[in-house]
BAFI-3210 file (N, C-alpha, C; in Angstrom, 3 decimals, decimal comma, padded with zeros to 6 digits):
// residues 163
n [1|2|3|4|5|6|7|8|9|10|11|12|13|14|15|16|17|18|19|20|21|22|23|24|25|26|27|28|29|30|31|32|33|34|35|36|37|38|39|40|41|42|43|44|45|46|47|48|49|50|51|52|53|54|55|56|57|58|59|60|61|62|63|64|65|66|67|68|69|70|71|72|73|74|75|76|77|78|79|80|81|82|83|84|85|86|87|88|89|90|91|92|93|94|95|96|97|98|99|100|101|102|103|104|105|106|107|108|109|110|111|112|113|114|115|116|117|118|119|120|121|122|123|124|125|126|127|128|129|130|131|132|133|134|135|136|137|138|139|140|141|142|143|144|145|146|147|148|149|150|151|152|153|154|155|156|157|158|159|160|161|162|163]
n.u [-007,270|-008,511|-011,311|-010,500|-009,585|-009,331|-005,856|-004,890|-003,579|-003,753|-006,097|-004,100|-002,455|000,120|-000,095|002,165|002,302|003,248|003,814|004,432|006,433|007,820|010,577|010,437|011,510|014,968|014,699|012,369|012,418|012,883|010,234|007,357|004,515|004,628|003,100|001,886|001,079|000,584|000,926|000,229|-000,730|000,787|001,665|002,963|003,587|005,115|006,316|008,056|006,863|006,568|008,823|009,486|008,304|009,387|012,140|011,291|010,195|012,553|013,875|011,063|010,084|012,254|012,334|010,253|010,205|011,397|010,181|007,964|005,480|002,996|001,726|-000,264|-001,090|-002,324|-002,706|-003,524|-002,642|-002,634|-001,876|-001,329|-000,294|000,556|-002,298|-004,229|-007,036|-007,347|-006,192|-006,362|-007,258|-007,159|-007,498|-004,803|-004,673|-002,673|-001,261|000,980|001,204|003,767|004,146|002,036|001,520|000,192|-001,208|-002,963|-004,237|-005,889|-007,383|-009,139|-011,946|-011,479|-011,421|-011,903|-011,329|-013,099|-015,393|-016,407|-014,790|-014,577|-011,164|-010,518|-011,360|-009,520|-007,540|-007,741|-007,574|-004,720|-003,160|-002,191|-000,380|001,186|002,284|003,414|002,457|-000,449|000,003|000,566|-002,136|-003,727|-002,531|-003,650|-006,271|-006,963|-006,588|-007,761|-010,158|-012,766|-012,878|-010,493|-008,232|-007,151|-004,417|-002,335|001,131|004,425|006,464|007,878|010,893|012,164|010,171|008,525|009,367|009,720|006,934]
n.v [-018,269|-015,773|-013,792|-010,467|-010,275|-008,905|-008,972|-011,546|-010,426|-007,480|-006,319|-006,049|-003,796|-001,051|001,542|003,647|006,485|008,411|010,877|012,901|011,814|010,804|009,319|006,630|005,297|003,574|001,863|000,623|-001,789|-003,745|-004,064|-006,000|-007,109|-005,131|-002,164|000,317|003,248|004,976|008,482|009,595|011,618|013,425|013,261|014,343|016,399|018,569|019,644|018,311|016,126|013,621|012,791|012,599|011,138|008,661|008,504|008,007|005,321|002,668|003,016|002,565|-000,179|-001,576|-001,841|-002,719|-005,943|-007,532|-008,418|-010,559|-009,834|-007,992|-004,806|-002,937|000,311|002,849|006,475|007,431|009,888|010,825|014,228|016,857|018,962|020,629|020,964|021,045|019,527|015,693|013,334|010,879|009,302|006,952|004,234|002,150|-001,093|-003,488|-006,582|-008,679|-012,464|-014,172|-016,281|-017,539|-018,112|-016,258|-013,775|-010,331|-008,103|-004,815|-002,919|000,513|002,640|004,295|007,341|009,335|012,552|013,395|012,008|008,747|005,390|002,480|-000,020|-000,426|002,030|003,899|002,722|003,460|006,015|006,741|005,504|007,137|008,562|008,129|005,158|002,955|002,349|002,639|000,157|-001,634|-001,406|-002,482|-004,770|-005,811|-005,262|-007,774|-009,502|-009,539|-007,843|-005,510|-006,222|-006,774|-009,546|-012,725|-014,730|-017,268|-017,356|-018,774|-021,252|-019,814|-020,269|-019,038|-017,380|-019,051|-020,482|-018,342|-017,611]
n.w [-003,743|-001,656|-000,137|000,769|004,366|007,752|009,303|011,789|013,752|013,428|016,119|017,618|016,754|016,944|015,521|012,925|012,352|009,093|007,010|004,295|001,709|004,137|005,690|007,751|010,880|011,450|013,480|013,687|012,611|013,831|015,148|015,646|015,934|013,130|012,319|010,323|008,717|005,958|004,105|000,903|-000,346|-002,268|-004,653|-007,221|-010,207|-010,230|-008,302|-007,240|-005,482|-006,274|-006,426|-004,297|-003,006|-004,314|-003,410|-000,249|-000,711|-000,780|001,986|003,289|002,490|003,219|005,846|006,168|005,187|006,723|009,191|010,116|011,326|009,479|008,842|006,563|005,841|003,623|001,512|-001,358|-003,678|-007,047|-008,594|-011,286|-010,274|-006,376|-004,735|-007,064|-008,046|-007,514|-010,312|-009,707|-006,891|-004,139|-001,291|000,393|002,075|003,112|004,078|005,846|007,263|008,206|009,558|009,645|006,995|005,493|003,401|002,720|000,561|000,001|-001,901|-001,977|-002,446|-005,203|-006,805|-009,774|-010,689|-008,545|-008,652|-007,302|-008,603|-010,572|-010,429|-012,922|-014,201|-012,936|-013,755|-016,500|-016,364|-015,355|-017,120|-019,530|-018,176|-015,915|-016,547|-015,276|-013,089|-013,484|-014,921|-012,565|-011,153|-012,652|-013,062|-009,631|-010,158|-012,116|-010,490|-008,258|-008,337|-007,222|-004,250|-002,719|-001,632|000,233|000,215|-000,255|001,730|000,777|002,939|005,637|007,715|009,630|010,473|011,385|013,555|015,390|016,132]
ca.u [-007,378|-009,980|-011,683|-009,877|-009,517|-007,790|-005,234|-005,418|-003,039|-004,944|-006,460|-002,918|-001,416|000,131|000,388|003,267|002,051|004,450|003,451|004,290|007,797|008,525|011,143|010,176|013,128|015,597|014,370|011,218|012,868|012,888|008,838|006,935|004,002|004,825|002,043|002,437|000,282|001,909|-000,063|000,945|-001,580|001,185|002,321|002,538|004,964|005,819|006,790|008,745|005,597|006,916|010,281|010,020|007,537|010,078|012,823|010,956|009,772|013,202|013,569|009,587|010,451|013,650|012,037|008,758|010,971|012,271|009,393|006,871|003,526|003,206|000,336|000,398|-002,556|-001,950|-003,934|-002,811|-003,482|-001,802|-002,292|-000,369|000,391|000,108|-003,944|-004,851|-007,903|-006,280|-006,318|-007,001|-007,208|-006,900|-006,862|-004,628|-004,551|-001,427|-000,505|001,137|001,597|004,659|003,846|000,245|001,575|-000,945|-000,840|-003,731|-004,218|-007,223|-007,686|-010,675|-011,917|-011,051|-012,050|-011,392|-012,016|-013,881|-016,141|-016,426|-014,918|-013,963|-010,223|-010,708|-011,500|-008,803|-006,404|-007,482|-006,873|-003,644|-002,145|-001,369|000,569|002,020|001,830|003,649|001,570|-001,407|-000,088|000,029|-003,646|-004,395|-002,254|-004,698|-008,171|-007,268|-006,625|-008,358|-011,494|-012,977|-013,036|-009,263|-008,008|-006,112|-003,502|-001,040|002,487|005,339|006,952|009,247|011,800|012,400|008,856|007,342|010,119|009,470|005,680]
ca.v [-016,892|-016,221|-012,555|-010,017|-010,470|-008,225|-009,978|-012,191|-009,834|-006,302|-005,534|-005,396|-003,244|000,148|002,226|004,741|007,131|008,971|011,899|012,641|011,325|010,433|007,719|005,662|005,405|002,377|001,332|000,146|-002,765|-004,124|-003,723|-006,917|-006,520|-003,234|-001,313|001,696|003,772|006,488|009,539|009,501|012,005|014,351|012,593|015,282|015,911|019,692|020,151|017,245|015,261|012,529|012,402|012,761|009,636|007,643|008,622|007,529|003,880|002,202|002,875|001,366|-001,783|-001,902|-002,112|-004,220|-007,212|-008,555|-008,453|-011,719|-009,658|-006,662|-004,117|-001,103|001,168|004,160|006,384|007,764|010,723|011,366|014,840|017,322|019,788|020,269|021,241|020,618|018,201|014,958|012,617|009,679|008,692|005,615|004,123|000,695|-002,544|-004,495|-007,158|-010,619|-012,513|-014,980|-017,516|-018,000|-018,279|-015,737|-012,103|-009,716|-007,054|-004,247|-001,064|000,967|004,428|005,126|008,232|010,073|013,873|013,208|010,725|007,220|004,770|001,249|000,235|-000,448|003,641|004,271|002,482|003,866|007,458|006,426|004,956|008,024|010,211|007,294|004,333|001,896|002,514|002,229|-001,162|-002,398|-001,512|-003,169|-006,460|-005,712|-005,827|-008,460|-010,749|-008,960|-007,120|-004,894|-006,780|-007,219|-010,920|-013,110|-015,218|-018,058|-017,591|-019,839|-021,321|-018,821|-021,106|-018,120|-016,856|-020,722|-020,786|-017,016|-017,688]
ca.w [-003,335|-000,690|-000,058|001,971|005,455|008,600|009,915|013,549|014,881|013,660|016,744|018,482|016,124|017,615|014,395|013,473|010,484|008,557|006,067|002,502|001,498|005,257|005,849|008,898|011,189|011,106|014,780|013,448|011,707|015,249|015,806|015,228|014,585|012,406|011,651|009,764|007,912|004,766|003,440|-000,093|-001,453|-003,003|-005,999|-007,894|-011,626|-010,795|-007,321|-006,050|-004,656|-006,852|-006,191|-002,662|-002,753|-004,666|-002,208|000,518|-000,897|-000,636|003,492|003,622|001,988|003,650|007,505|006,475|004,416|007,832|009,541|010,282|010,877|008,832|008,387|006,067|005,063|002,583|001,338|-002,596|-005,051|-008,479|-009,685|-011,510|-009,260|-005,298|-004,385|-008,024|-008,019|-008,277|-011,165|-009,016|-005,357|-003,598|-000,128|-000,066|003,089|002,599|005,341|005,878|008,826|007,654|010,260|009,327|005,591|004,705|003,437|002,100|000,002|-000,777|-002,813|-001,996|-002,501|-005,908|-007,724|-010,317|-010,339|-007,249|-008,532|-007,339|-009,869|-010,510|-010,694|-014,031|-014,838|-012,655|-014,479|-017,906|-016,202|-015,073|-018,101|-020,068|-017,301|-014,781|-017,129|-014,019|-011,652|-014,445|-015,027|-011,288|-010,732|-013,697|-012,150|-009,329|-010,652|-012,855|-009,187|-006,654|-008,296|-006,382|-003,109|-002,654|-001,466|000,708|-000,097|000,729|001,385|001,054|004,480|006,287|008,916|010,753|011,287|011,451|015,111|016,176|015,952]
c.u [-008,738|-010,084|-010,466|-010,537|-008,373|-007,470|-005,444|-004,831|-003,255|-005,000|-005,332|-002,056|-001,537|000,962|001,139|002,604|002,872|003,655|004,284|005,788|008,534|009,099|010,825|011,875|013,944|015,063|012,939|011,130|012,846|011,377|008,333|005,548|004,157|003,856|002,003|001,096|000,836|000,595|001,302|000,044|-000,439|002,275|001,895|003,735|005,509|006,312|007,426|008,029|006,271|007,884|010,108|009,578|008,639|011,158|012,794|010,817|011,000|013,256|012,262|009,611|011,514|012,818|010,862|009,482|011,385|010,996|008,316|005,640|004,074|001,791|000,707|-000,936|-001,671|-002,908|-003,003|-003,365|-002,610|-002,466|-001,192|000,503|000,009|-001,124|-004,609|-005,965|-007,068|-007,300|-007,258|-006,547|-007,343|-006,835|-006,208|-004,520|-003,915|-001,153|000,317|001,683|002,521|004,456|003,139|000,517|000,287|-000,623|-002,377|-003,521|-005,798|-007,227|-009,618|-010,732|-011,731|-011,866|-010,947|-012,110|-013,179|-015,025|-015,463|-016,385|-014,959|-012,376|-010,361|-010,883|-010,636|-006,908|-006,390|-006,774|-006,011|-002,389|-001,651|-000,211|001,522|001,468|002,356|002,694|000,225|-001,230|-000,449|-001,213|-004,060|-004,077|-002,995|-005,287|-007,887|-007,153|-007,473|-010,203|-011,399|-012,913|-011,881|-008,976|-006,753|-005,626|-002,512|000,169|002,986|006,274|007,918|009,749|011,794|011,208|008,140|007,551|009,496|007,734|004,932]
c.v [-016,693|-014,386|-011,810|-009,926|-009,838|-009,505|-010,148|-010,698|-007,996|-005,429|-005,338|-004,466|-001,581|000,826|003,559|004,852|008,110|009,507|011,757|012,599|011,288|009,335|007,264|005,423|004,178|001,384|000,455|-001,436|-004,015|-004,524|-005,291|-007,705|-005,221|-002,793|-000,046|002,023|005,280|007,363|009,778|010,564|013,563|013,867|013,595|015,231|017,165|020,331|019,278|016,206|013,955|012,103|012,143|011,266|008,609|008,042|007,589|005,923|002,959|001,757|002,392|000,325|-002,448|-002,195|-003,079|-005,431|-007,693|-008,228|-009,530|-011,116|-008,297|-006,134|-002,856|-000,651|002,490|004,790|007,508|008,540|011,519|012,871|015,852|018,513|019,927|021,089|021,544|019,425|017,378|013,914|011,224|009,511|007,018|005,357|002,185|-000,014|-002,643|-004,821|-008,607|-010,505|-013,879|-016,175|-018,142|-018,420|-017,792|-014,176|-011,588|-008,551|-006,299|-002,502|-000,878|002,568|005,078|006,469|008,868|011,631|014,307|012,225|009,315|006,442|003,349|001,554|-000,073|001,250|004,096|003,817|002,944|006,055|007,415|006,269|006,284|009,060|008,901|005,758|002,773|002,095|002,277|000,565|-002,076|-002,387|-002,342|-004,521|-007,024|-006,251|-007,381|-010,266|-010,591|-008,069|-005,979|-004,840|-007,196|-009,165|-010,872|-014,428|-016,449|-017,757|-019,001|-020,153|-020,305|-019,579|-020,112|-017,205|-017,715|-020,145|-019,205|-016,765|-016,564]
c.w [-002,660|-000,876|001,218|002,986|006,690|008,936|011,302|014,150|014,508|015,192|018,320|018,419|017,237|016,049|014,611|011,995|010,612|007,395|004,980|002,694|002,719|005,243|007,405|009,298|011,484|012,723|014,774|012,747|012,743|015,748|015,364|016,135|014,242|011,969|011,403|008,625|007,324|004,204|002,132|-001,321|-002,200|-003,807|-007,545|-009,078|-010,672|-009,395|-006,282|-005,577|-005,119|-007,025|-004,622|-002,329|-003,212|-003,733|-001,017|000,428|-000,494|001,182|003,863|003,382|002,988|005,103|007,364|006,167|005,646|008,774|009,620|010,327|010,699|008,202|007,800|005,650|004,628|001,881|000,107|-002,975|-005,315|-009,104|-010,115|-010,706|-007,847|-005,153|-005,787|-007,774|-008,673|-009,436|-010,560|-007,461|-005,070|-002,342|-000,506|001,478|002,536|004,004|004,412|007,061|007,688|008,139|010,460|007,939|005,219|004,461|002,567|001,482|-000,725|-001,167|-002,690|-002,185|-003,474|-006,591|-008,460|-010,749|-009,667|-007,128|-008,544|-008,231|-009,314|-010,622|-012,048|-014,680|-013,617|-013,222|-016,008|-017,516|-015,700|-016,379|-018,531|-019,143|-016,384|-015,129|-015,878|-013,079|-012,300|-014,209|-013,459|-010,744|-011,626|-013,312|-010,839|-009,375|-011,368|-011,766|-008,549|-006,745|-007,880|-004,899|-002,396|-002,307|-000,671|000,296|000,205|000,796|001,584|002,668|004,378|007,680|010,108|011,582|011,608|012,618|015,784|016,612|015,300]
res [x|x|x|x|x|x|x|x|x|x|x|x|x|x|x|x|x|x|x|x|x|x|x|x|x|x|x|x|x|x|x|x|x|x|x|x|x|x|x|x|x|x|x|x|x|x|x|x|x|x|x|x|x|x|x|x|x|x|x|x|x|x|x|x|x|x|x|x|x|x|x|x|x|x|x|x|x|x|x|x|x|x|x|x|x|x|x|x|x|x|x|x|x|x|x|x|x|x|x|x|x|x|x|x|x|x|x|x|x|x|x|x|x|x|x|x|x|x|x|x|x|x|x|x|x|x|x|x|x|x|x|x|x|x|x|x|x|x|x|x|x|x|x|x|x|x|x|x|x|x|x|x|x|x|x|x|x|x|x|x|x|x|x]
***
């Protein structure tokens, strides 16, 4: 596991951002490199924020998974209701290029009730209210630190040939 690193193909990307529980449209499944960036800061219990987000996740997975180079930035915050100070914030990196057999990943930015934390005090103010999402930061830090990391993948046949 090496430090995070943008990917080669970065400074080609032509990003499509999509707002709070937006699905990205099936034509994008097509794009390659996909670069997309989600505003996810209304993850809320009492007004939908958090349904709408889970909604949405299925159609995001669904268009990056076939994809050889893939860039996503997001930028997160859990609180209980909408323009309540939130619980916790987040911005996240997530790539892979399939044909490099490499992918990265980095969490930055966290706070909690506006101060600057670690993920470590963002995962203890997590656990009690959104204990999954607690745990995956915690799977996180316990790889990536503070400093996120990159990665090897396993060969892909179809993105080795497509380059």
């Amino acid at each position: 596991m090496d430090p995070f690193v943008e990917p080669g193909f970065a400074a080609g990307c032509t990003w499509h951002e999509f707002g709070e529980g937006e699905q990205p449209p099936l034509w994008l499944t097509f794009v390659d490199p996909l670069c997309v960036e989600y505003s996810k800061r209304d993850i809320t219990i009492d007004d939908g924020g958090a349904l709408r987000f889970l909604a949405a996740e299925p159609s995001r997975f669904a268009i990056a998974m076939v994809t050889c180079h893939y860039y996503q930035k997001d930028h997160w915050s859990v609180q209980s209701t909408h323009g309540a100070t939130p619980w916790v914030t987040w911005d996240g990196q997530y790539w892979w290029d399939k044909a490099a057999r490499r992918a990265g990943a980095r969490l930055t930015n966290f706070r909690i009730d506006g101060r600057t934390v670690g993920v470590g005090d963002a995962v203890a103010a997590l656990e009690p209210v959104f204990p999954d999402v607690a745990h995956a930061l915690s799977d996180y830090g316990r790889a990536a630190g503070e400093t996120g990391m990159t990665v090897s993948l396993p060969y892909d046949l179809r993105c080795a040939l497509a380059g």
